[in-house]
Structures are given as C-alpha cells and as structure tokens.
C-alpha positions in Angstrom: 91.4 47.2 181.9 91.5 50.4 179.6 91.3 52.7 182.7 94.6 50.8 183.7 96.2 51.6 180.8 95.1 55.7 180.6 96.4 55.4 184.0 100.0 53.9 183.3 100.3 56.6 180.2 100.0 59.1 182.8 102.1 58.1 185.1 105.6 60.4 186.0 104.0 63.2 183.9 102.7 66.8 185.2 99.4 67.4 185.7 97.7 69.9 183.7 98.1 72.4 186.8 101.6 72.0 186.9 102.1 72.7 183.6 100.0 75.7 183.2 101.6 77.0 186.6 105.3 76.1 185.0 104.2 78.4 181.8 103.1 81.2 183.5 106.2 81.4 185.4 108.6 81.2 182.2 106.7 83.6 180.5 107.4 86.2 183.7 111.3 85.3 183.9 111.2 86.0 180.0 109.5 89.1 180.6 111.6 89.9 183.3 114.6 89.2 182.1 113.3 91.2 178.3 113.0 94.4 180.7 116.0 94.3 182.8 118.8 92.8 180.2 118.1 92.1 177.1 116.1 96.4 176.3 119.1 97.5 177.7 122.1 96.1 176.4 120.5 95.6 172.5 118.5 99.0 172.5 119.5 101.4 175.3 116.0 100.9 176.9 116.4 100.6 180.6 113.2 101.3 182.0 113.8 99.7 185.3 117.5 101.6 185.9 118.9 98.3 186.5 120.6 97.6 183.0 122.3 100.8 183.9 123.6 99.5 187.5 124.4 96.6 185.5 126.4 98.5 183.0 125.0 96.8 180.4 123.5 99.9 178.6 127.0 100.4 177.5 126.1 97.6 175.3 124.1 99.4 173.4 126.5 102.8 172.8 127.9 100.5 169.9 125.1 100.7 168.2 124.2 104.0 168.9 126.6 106.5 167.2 125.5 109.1 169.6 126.2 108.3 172.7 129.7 106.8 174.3 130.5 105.2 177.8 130.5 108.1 180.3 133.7 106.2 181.1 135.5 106.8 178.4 137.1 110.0 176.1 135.9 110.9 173.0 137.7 109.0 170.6 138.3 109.7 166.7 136.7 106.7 164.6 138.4 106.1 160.8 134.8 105.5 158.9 131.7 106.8 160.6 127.9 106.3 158.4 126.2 108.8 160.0 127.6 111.9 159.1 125.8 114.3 157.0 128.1 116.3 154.7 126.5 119.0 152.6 128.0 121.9 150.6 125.7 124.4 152.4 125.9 125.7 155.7 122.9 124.8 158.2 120.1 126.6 157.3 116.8 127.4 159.4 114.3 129.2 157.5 110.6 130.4 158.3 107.8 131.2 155.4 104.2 131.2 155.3 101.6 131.5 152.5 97.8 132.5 152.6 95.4 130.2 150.6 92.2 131.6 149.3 89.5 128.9 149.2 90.1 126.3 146.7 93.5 127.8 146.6 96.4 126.2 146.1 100.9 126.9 146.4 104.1 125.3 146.8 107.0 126.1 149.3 110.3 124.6 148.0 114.3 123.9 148.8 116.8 123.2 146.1 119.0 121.0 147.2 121.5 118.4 146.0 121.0 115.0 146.6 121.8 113.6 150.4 121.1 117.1 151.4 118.5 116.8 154.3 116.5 118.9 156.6 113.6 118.5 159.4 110.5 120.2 159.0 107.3 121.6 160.3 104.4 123.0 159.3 101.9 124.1 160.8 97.5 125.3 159.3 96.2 128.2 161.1 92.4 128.2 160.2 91.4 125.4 159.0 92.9 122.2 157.0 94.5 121.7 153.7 95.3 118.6 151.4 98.7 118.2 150.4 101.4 116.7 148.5 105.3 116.8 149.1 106.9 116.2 146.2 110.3 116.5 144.5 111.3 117.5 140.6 114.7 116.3 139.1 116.1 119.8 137.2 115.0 120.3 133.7 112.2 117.8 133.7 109.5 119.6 132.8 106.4 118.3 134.5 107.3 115.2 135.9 107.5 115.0 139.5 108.0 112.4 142.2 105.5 112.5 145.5 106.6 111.4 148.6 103.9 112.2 151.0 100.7 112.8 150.4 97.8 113.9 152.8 94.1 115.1 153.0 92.8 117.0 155.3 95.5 117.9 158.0 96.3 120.8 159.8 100.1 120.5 160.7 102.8 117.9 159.7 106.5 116.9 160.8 109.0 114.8 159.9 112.7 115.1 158.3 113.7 114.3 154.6 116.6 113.6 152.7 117.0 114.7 148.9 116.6 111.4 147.0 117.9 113.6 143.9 119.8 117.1 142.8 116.4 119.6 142.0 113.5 120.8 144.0 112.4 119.6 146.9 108.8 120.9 149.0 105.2 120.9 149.3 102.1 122.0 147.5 99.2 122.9 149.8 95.7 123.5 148.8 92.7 124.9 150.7 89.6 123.0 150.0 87.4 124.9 152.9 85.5 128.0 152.2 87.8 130.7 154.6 91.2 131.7 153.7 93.7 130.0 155.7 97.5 130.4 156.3 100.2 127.6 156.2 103.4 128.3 158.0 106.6 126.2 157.6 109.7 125.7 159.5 112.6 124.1 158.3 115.9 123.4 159.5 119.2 121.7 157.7 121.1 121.8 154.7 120.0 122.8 151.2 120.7 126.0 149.0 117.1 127.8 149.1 113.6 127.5 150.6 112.0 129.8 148.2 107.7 130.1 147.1 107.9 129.1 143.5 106.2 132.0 140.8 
C-alpha cells in the first residue's frame, strides 16, 4: 500500500534525468546567450563577432565615452564627466635616481588637485620597497600613502591628485648593490622634480 502511494506522488513529474538534462541545457542557452548578447550590448565585449553583426555593440558606446557608432558624426555633447581639465599643459617627463644600499629618495610632481598622470617605473638591479605618498603644502611632516610595496622591481598605474601639494614616491634599496630606479610619467602637473 505505501509503494502505491510513493508511486502516485510521482506520477506526471520528470525523472531525475530529465531534470538534470533540462539544467544543463539552460545553463548553456544562458551562457550562450551571456557571450553573444548580453557582453556586447552592456560592456562592448563581443568575443564571438556576433554582437557586432547584431549591432548591438552600439549598445554599449553609451556607456563608453570613447567610442561612437561608426555610423554616426561626431557630435558635440552639453555636459561630459570625463574630461580632464588641468592648468598645465601635458607633460611627459623621464628621471632616474641611484640608491646606494640601504639607501633611500623620493621623485615628486606638484600638482593641484584633479591633476593626473600615468606612470611607470621601472628597478634596474635589483628590488626596492616603496611608498607613494602625497603631502598637502605647508604641513610639515604629515603625509598621506597611497601605495605602498616591498620588494618590487617595476610598478604602473595612473593617479589623480586627491589634493593641491606634492605628489610621488620614495624608494629605498634594502639589497647590498647599488641599484637605479627610473620613472616615466606622463599627464598634467606643474613639476616632477627629486626633492633636496
């Protein structure tokens, strides 16, 4: 009598194939329809080329503030966010500095704040620890780290002044053989300049 009644519970339902088949196959329509729609039209991703024939990476362009519809001109837009307006032309500037061991020196740019720039520096013989940092002007000793590493030999990235002062890096040489730390920037700021 129970194994009549297991019986009638389970009657007009799937079997635990069928579901476990019906599963596998929404989870591949989601995934394909993740790659080909949705990466496309919300992010510009179109790694099958057919949100493109599609058109719907055109979706995207309004989120992207570089790029427009090949199909249409360049148009003049009232407020845009992603401008960078800076009282100083664009600046690109190269400097290095030789640490002894147990050495250490700062590189720095004055800027004003909302200035930014990209950077990249690079440790020819050996690694350094470091600390990029920012002082307000006039405060004395009191400083603000933003990034702060041990060990490395080369580091990237872009920045934007969170302040008006001076904005950089102090590197030290913790190995026993001189090494030389080069920078590179790129962007908008009065001065990259090695402090005295």
């Amino acid at each position: 009598m129970q194994q009549d009644i297991s019986n009638m519970n389970r009657e007009g339902l799937p079997s635990n194939k069928s579901l476990l088949k019906a599963t596998v196959v929404a989870f591949l329509v989601g995934a394909l329809l993740l790659v080909t729609t949705i990466l496309p039209a919300e992010y510009g991703l179109d790694p099958t080329g057919i949100g493109k024939q599609l058109g719907l990476t055109v979706l995207s362009s309004d989120h992207d503030s570089h790029s427009q519809p090949a199909s249409s001109a360049p148009t003049l837009l009232a407020t845009v966010s992603s401008v960078w307006k800076g009282k100083e032309a664009l600046r690109n500037d190269t400097m290095s500095l030789t640490l002894g061991p147990n050495e250490g020196a700062e590189i720095k740019a004055k800027m004003v704040a909302g200035e930014r720039f990209v950077f990249n520096w690079e440790v020819q013989g050996g690694e350094v620890s470091f600390d990029m940092h920012g002082e307000r002007l006039n405060a004395g000793d009191e400083f603000t780290s933003y990034w702060v590493g041990r060990n490395q030999s080369s580091a990237s990235g872009a920045f934007e002044a969170p302040f008006d002062g001076t904005h950089g890096w102090y590197w030290q040489n913790k190995g026993s053989e001189p090494v030389t730390v080069v920078v590179k920037t790129s962007g908008f700021y009065e001065t990259l300049y090695q402090p005295e």
